[in-house]
C-alpha positions as CSV (number, residue, x, y, z in Angstrom):
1,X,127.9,154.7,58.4
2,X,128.9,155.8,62.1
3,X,131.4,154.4,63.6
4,X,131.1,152.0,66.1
5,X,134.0,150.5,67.4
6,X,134.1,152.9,69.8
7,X,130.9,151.1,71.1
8,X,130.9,149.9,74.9
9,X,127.5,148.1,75.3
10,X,127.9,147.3,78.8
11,X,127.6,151.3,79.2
12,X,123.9,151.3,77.9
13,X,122.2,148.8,79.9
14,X,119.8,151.2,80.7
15,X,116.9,152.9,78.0
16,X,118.3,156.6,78.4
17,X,121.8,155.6,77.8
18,X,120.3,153.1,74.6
19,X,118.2,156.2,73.4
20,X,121.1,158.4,73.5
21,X,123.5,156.2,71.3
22,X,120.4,155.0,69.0
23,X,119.9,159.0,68.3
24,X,123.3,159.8,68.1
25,X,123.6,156.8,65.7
26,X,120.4,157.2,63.6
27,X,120.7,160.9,63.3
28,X,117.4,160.8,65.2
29,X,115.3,159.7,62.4
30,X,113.1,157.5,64.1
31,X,109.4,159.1,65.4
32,X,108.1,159.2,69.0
33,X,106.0,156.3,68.2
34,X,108.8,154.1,66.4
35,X,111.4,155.0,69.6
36,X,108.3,153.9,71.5
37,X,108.2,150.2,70.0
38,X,112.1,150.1,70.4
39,X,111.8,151.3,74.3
40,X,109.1,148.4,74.8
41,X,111.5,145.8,73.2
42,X,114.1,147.2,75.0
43,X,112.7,147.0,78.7
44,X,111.5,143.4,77.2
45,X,114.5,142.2,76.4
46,X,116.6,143.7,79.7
47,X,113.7,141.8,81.2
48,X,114.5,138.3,79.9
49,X,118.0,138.7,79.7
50,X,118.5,140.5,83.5
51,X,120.0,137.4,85.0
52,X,122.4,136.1,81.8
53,X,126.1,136.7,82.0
54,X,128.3,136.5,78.5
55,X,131.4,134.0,78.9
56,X,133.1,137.4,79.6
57,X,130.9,138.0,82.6
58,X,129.6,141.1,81.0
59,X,126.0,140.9,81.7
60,X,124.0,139.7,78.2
61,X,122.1,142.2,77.4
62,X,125.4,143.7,75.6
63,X,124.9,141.3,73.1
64,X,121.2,142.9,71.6
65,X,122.4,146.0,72.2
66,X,125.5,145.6,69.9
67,X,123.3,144.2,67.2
68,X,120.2,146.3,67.3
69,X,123.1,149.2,67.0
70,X,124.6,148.3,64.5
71,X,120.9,148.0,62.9
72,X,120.4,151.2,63.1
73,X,123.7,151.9,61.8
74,X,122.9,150.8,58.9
75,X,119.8,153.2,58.5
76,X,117.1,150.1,59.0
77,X,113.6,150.9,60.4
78,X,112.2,150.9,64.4
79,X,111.1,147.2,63.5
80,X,113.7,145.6,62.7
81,X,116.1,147.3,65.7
82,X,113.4,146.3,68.0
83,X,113.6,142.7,66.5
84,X,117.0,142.9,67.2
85,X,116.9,143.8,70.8
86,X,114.3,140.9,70.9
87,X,116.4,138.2,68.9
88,X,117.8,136.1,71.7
89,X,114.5,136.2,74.0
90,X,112.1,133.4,72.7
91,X,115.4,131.0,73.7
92,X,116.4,132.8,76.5
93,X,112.9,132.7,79.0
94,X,110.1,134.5,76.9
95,X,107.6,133.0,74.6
96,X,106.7,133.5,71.1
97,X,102.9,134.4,72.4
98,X,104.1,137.0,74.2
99,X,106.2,138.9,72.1
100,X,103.3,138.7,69.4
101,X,101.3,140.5,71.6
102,X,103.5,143.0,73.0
103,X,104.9,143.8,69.3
């Protein structure tokens, strides 16, 4: 497994910077399509989350990013990283609804 405690999530805030650590990570095993679904729940969950600050005043989105890393870490598939990036938006602003239709 890669190592990760090197990771500083407030350093990929932004898709390119997410995309390079999830390829570097995953060994780039995931297909155009799959990186696709992950980019969507990405943007979604920066979306929700744009306003939130951690206790730490990092902003929130560190939080599914550290997750949906480790994910991938772990060698899971594009669904389940994107459910991570998306696991703190139906209580944070978005709606159940919306994500079923997005995802």
């Amino acid at each position: 497994m890669s190592n990760l405690s090197n990771l500083a999530p407030q350093t990929l805030l932004d898709w390119n910077a997410f995309e390079r650590e999830l390829n570097r990570i995953s060994e780039n095993r995931y297909t155009a399509a799959e990186r696709g679904c992950i980019q969507r729940a990405f943007e979604y969950a920066e979306m929700i989350h744009r306003e939130q600050k951690r206790f730490s005043g990092d902003p929130y989105l560190t939080h599914p990013i550290a997750v949906s890393l480790r994910v991938a870490a772990f060698r899971l598939d594009a669904s389940t990283i994107a459910s991570a990036l998306l696991h703190d938006t139906v209580e944070d602003g978005g709606t159940l609804s919306d994500i079923k239709k997005k995802f």
